[in-house]
C-alpha positions in Angstrom: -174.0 113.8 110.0 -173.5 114.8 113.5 -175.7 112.1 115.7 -174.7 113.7 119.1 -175.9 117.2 118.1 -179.5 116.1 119.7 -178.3 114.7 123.0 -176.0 117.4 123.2 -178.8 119.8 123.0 -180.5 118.2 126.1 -178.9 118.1 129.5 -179.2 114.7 131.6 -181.5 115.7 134.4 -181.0 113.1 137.6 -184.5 113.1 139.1 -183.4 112.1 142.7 -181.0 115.1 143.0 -184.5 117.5 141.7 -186.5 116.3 144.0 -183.9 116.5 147.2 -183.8 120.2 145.9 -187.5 120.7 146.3 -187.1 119.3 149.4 -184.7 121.7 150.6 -186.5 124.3 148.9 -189.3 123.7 151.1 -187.7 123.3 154.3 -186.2 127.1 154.0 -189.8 128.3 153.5 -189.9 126.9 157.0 -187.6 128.3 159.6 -189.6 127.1 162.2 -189.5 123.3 160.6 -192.1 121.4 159.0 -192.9 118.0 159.1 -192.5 114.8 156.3 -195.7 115.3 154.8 -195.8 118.4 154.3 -192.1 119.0 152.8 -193.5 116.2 150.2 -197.0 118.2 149.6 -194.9 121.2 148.8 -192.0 119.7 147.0 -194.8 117.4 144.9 -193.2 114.4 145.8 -195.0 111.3 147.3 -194.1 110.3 150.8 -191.9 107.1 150.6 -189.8 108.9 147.9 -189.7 112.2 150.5 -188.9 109.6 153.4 -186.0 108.2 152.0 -184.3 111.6 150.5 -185.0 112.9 154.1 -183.2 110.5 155.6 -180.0 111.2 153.4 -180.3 115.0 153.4 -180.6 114.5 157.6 -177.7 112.3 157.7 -175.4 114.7 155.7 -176.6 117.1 157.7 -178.4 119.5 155.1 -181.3 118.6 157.4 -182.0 118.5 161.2 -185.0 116.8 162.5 -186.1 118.3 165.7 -189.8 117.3 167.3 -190.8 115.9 164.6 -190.1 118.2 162.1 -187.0 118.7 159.6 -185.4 122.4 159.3 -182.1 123.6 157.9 -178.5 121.7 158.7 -175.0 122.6 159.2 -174.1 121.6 155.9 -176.4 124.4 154.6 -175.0 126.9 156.1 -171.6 125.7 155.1 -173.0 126.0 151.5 -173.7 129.7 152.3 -170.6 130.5 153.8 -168.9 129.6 151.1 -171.0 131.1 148.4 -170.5 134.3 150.2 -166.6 134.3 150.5 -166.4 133.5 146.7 -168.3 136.3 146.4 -166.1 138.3 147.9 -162.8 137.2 146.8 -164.6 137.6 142.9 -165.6 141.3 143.9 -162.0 141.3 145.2 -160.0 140.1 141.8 -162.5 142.2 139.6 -161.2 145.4 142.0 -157.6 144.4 141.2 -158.2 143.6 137.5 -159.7 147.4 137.3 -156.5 149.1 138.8 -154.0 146.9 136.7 -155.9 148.8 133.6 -156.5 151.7 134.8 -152.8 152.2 136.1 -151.3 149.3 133.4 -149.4 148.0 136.4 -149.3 144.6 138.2 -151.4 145.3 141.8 -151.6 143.3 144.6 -153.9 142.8 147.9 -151.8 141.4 151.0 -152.8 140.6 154.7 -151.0 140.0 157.8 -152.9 137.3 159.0 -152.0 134.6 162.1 -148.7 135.8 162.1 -147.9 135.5 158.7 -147.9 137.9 155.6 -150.5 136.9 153.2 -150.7 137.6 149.5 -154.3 137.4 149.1 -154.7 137.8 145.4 -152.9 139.8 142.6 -154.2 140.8 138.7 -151.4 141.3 136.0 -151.4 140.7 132.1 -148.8 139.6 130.0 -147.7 143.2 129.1 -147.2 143.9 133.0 -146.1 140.6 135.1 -146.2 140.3 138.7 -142.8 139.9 140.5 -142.2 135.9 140.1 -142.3 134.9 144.3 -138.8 132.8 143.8 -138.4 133.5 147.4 -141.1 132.6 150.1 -142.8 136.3 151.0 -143.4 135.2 154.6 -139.7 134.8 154.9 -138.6 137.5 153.5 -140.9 140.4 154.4 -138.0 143.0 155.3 -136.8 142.6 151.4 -140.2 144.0 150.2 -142.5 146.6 150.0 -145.4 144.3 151.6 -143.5 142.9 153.8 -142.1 146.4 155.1 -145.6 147.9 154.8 -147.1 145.2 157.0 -144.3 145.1 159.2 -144.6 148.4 160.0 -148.4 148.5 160.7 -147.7 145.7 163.5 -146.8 147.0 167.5 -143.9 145.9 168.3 -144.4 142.7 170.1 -146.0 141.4 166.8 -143.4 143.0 164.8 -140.7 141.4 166.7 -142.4 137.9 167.3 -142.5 137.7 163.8 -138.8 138.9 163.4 -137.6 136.3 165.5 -139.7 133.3 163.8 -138.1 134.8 160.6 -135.1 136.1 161.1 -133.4 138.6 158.5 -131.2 137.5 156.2 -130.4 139.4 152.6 -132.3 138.4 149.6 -130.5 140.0 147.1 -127.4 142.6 147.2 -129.4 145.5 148.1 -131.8 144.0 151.0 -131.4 145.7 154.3 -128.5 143.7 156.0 -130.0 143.1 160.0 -132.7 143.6 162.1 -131.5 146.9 164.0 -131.0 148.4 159.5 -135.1 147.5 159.4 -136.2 148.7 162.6 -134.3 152.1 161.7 -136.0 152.2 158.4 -139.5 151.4 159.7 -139.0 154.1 162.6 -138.7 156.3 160.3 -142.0 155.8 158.2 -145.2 158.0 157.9 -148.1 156.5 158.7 -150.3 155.6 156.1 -147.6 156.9 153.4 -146.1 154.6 150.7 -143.1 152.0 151.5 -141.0 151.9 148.6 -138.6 149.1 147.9 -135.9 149.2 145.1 -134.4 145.8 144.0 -134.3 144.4 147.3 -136.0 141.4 146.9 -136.3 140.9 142.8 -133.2 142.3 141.0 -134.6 144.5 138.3 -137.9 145.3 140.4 -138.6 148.4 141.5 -142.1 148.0 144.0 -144.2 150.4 146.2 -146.8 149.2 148.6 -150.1 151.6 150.4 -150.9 150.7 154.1 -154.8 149.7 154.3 -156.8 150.5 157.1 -159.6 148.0 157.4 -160.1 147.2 161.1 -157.5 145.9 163.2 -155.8 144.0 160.4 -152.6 144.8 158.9 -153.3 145.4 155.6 -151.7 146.6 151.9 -151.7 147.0 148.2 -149.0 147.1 146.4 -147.8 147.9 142.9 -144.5 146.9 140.8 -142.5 147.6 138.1 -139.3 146.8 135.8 -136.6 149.2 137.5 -136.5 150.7 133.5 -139.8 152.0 134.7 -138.8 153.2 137.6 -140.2 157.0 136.5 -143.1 155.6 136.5 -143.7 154.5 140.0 -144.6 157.5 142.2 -147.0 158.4 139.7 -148.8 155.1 139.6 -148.9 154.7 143.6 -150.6 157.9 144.0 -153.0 157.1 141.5 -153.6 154.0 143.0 -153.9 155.8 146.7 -156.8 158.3 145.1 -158.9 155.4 144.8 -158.1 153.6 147.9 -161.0 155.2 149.3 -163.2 153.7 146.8 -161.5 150.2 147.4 -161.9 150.0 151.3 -165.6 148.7 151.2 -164.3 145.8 149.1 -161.1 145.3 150.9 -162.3 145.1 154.1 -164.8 142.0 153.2 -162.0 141.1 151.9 -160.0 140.5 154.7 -162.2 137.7 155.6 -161.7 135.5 152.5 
């Protein structure tokens, strides 16, 4: 006989942590504040038990008491904030996860962000692994397509500030060599086309990346495949740049994760 079916079936309720709710509840009926007595009126709570959960929600600072009467904290807000970026970062995988099955490819979202390049989140499967990072991408951003794509959305202080705090140094046998080999190759791009990137930082990798527009922030997805694939690559970046313009709403509240 299972004797732990019925407690199971229950959930342990902790009545101090209810009623601090209620109390907080009522408080952001109250923008303006309201006083002791009345949070405990509202919150059905008597007024020693209200005094004492006031004092503790004040002193972590999920309360404020101003003239006399208690409104919303820091810690609130806090609480909001990062509700909100979850939110966006979840909206920003379940974008990902869509492309990786509608294109059966590995895609990733990448910032350049205080200086650095970012991989901000990725979606692959078994059946279509992402590129195993075995070397640190903001080191090595002239060996891939990120990198490059980033790179070459930055002016050219940032582009070379970030060259000389990483300088270039070949990842694998078919990496561009120096600086002045990178500089040439990102003179030489379109703007807003595909950077492509063959082996050059993951032998057997083959790896296109799409510049994002989404303010003033560098910005890119990017794609990859096993170099036996290769065929397949062009025809999976442009399908992926169709629906960039169906991405940027999500991408650009992404950038703020």
């Amino acid at each position: 006989m299972d004797t732990g079916t019925a407690g199971a079936a229950a959930p342990t309720l902790i009545g101090s942590v209810q009623r601090a709710l209620r109390l907080l509840e009522a408080a952001a009926s109250h923008p303006d504040g309201a006083p002791a007595k009345q949070l405990a009126r509202e919150a059905r709570i008597s007024l020693p038990t209200a005094y004492h959960l006031l004092r503790t929600l004040t002193h972590e600072d999920y309360l404020r008491r101003e003239k006399g009467v208690f409104v919303l904290g820091g810690a609130v807000g806090k609480l909001v904030v990062a509700g909100a970026v979850q939110n966006r970062r979840s909206r920003l995988e379940e974008t990902l996860a869509h492309w990786r099955d509608a294109i059966g490819v590995p895609v990733y979202f990448a910032l350049y962000r205080e200086g650095e390049i970012e991989v901000v989140a990725y979606a692959d499967s078994p059946y279509a692994p992402a590129v195993e990072q075995w070397a640190d991408f903001r080191e090595t951003g002239h060996a891939h397509a990120i990198g490059q794509c980033l790179l070459s959305q930055l002016d050219e202080k940032a582009r070379q500030d970030h060259l000389d705090r990483h300088p270039i140094q070949p990842v694998t046998r078919y990496s561009v060599a120096d600086q002045r080999g990178l500089l040439e190759r990102l003179s030489t791009m379109g703007r807003m086309q595909p950077v492509f990137e063959r082996q050059e930082y993951a032998l057997g990798t083959v790896c296109a990346a799409i510049p994002i527009t989404a303010g003033s922030t560098a910005a890119a997805m990017a794609i990859s495949l096993p170099i036996h694939q290769e065929q397949r690559l062009l025809p999976a970046v442009e399908q992926l740049r169709k629906g960039v313009g169906e991405l940027l709403n999500v991408l650009s509240l992404s950038i703020s994760i």
